[in-house]
N, C-alpha and C positions, 0 to 999 in steps of 0.2 A: 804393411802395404797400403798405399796410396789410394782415395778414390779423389772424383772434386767433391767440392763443397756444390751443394744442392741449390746456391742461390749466386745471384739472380737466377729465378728459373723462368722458364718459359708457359705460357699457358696454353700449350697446347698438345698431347698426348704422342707418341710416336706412334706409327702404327703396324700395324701387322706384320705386312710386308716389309723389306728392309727396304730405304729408300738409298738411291745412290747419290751421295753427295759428293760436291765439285773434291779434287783434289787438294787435300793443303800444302801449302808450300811449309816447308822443313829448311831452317836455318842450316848453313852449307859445314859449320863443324860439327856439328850431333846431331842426332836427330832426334823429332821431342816426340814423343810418344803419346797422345791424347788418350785420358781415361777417362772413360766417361762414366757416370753413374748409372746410366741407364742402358741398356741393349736396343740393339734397332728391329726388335721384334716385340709390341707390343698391342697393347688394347684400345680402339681410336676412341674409345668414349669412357668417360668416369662413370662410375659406376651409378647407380643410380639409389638415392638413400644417402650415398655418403656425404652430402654439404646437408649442413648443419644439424647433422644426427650425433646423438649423444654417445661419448664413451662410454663403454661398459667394460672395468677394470678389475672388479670386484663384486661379489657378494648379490649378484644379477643374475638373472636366464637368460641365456642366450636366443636370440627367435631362432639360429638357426644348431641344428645340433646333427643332421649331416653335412659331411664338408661338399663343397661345392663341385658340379657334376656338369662342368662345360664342355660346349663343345669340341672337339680336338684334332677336327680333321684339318683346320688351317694349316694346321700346325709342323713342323716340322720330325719324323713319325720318333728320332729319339728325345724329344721334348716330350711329344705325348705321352711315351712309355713310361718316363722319369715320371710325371704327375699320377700316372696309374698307380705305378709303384707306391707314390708315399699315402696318394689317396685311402689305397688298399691298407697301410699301413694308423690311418686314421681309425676305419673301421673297424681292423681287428683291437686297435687298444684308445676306444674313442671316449679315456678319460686321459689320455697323456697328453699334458699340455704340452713337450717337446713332438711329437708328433703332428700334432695341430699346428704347432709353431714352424715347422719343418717345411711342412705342405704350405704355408701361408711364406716361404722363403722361395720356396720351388716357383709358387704362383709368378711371386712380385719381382726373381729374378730374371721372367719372362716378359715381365712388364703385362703381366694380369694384375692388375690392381682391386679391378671389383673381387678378384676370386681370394685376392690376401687377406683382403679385410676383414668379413667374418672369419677366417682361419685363428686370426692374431686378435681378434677379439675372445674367440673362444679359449685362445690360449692363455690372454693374462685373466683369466674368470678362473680358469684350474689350476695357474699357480702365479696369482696376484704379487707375488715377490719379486719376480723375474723381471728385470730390467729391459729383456731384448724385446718386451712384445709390443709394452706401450711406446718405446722409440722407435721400431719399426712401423706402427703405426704412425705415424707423426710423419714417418718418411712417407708412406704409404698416400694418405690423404694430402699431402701439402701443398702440392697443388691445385687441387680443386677446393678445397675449403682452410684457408690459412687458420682462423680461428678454431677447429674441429682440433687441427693440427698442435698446435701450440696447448690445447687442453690434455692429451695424449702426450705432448712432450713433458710437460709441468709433474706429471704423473711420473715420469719416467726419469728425470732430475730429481724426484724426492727420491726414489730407489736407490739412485745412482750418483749423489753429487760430486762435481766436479770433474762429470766427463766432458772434457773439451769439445767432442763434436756436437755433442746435447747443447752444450752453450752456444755455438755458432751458429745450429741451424736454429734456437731458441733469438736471438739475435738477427736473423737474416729474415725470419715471420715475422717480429714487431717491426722491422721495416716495411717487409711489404706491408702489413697493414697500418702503415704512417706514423706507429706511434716512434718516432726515432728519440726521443728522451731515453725511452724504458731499452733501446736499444743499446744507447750511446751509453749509457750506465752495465748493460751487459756486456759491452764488448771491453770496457775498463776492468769488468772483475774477472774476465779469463785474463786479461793480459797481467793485471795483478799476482797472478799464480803462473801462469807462461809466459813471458813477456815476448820471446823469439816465436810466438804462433804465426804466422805468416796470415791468417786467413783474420786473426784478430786486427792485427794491425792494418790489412787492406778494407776492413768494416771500418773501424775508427778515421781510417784517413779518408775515405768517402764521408762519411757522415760530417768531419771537419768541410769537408767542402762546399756541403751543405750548406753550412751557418757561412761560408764566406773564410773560415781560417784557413788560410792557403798553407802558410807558416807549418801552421801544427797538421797539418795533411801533408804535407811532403817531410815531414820528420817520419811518420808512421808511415807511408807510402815504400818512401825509400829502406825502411827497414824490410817492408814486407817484399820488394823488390831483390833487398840482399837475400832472402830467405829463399825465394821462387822466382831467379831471373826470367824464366822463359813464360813467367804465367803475363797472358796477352794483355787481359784486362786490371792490371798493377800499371803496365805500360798507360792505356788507353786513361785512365784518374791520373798518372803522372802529367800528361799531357794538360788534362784540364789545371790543373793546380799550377804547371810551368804557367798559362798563360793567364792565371789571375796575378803571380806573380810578376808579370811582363816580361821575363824572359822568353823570346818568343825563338831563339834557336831551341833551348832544350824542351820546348814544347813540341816542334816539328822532330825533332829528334826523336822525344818518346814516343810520338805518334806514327814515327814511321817503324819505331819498333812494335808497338802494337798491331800493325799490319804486317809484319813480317810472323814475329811468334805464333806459336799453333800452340802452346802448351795453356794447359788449364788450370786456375788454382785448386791445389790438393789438399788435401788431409787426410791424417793415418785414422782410419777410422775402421777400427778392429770388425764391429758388429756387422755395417756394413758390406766390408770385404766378405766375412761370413756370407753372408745372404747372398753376393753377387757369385761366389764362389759355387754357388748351386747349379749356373746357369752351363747347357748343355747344347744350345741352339748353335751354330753358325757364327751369328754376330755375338753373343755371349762369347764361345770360345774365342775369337776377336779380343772382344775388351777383356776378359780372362790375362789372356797375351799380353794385352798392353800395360797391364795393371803386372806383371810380372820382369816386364822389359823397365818399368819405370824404378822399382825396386830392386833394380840389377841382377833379376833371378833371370839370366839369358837363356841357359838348356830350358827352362820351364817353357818362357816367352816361346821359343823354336818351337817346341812341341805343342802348345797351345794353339797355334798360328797354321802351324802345319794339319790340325787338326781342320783348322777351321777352311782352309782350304780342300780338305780335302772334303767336305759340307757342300762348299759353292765355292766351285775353283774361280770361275771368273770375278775374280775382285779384285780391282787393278790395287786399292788401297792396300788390300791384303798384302798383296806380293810384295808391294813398295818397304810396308811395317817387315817383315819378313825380314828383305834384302837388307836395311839399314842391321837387321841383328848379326846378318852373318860377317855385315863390313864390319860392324865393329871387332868380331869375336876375328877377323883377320882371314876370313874363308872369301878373299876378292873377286874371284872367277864364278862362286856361286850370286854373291852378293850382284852382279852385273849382270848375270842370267833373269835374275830375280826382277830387277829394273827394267829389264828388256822385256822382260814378262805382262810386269806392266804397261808398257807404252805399248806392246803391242794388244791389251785389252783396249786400253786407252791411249790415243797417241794424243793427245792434251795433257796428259798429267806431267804437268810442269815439274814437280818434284821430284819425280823418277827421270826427266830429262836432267834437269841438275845432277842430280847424285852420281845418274851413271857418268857425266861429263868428268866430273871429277875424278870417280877412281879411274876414268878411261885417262886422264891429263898425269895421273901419280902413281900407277902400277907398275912393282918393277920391271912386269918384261912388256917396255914401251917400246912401241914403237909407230912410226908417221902416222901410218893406218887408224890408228888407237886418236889419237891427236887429232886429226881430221875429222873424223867422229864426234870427237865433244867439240870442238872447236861449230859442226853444223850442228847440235844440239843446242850447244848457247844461245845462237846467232837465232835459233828458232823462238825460243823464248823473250829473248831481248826484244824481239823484234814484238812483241806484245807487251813488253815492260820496257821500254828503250827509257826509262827513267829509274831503274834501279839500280842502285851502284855497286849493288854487292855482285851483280850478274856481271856488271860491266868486268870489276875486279876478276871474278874467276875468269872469262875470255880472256885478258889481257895474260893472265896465267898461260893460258891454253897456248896460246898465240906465242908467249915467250919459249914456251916447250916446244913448239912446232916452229921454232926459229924466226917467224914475223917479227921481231922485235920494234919495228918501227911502227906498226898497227898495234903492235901491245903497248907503247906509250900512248894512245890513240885514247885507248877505255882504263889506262892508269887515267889520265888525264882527269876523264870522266866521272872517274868511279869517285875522284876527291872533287869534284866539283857538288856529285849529289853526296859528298859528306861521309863516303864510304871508308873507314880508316884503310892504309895500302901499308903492312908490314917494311916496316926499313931494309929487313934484310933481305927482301923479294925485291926494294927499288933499287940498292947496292947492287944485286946481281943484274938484273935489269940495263945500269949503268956500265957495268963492263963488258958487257955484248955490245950497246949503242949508247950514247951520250945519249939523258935527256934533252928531248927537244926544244927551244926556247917558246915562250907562250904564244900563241897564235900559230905555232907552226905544229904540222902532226904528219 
């Protein structure tokens, strides 16, 4: 199972409350499923102690030797319970370092950080072999102290060598902290042993960019592009490297893919999953879903989803992730419910307008009604993107199902002017309804 990769990261903490973010738009054949590494229920401030405090990994006292006794009424009440649980579970056996380690997974998959950290310090002290404590810590701190971080991972790569994710996020620190030599030499020796890592190859091909080798960043770019089409920011460095190159169509091109994809770069990061796999909250059971919809475990994703709805039903994104599982798995009548669901949380969420437009233009028992429908669904959104081609393209669809055929050459027209490809055998049928029109005329 899939999480992202941890970098570029942000510096600044999620917070408690879950915050509602704009809807993303979801490319009109699949839908991408964002996994996020972190939960939208977290802690607004680092902890305090953790920049520039020392590892303690070994053969040390710990200051602290009860586990940590925060507050928990924010909190969502079976989030609290699950932390009581293992908390309880420290106490009764408070030499096991998988219990310490436990609680410091529980903590950090709620995005407690300060309360992970002595957890997982305690834990690699009682059993210094274990590989999962000092890499969790490394995950744990990286954002407020890169340097603390990378001391915790270094630790965690001797236990462990050649775990690829250890290598990446070992790689994505020496960049933030500038030293890109010691990176650009890391990101060569995982790919020496993987060379199809997607995550290695999008490090390398930025860091070429860097120095000015456009050449050798679109070699490694486009590989990691083969590997992760939908991941945005692969698009968003293609774009740059297109236009050191001079090529400046397949710059505008990547870059208007960049704006369209929602997908994130991934990696299988076993430990990780573990840790997130803990999380019980709302937005947890969310990215639980997503992380299982991205892995093709669709009944899991459903139930996941379904859980997390039934936590805090009004979330229009929720419904949306939902809806795309049941279209997939061919349940169309729920899958539209589901969209409708959303728009009527949210009547902006453009993505649940598209989607439902579509299966309302392609379901077999069509009819006007149905067509009329998406065809004013489109025209809503267009009508705030009158510059995307792919929106124009499905209209013209719409339009051709609902027999306009002279207006569906109208946004064909369009949809190849902003560069949109228009399937041959959609302009074939197209043409035996109505001749295309000659240019200037619609």
């Amino acid at each position: 199972m899939m999480v992202n990769l941890p970098w570029p990261a942000p510096r600044k903490r999620a917070s408690l409350r879950p915050e509602r973010r704009p809807p993303a738009r979801v490319p009109a054949v699949a839908a991408v499923l964002s996994i996020l590494v972190g939960a939208a229920c977290g802690k607004p401030s680092p902890s305090a102690g953790v920049a520039n405090a020392e590892p303690r990994l070994s053969g040390e006292t710990a200051e602290v030797r009860l586990p940590p006794d925060p507050d928990l009424s924010p909190l969502e009440t079976q989030v609290a319970a699950k932390i009581r649980s293992h908390r309880q579970a420290v106490l009764e056996s408070p030499t096991s370092a998988e219990s310490w380690g436990r609680l410091g997974m529980v903590f950090q998959s709620h995005e407690m950080w300060q309360e992970a950290l002595p957890c997982y310090r305690r834990a690699a002290e009682l059993d210094p072999e274990e590989f999962r404590w000092p890499y969790l810590l490394a995950h744990d701190v990286h954002q407020e102290d890169p340097e603390l971080s990378l001391r915790y991972l270094e630790r965690a790569m001797d236990l462990r060598p050649g775990f690829a994710p250890a290598g990446l996020l070992r790689a994505g620190l020496l960049e933030e902290l500038g030293r890109s030599d010691s990176a650009f030499e890391q990101y060569q020796e995982i790919l020496a042993a993987r060379p199809q890592l997607a995550g290695a190859n999008f490090g390398l091909g930025r860091l070429y960019l860097e120095r000015g080798d456009a050449e050798s960043a679109l070699l490694h770019l486009q590989r990691a592009l083969e590997l992760q089409p939908e991941a945005a920011s692969i698009h968003a460095s293609l774009a740059r490297a297109y236009r050191l190159t001079g090529d400046a169509e397949a710059a505008a091109r990547a870059a208007d893919l960049a704006r369209r994809e929602q997908g994130q770069l991934a990696l299988d990061d076993p430990v990780m999953v573990e840790m997130l796999e803990e999380a019980v909250s709302s937005a947890g059971y969310r990215q639980r879903g997503q992380r299982a919809a991205f892995a093709g475990e669709w009944t899991k994703a459903e139930s996941l989803l379904r859980k997390a709805l039934e936590l805090r039903g009004e979330e229009a994104d929720v419904h949306f992730e939902l809806a795309g599982i049941l279209a997939r798995a061919g349940r169309l009548e729920e899958a539209m419910e589901g969209y409708r669901e959303a728009l009527r949380i949210d009547p902006r969420h453009e993505s649940a307008a598209i989607r439902l437009a579509i299966l309302l233009t392609f379901q077999p028992s069509f009819v006007t009604a149905d067509v009329d429908e998406a065809i004013a669904l489109l025209r809503g959104v267009l009508s705030a993107r009158p510059d995307d081609g792919e929106l124009h393209f499905h209209l013209a669809v719409a339009l051709a199902r609902g027999g306009d055929h002279r207006t569906a050459w109208v946004h064909v027209k369009k949809a190849r002017e902003l560069g949109e490809p228009v399937p041959p055998g959609f302009l074939d049928a197209l043409r035996q309804q109505q001749p295309e029109p000659p240019d200037g005329e619609g």
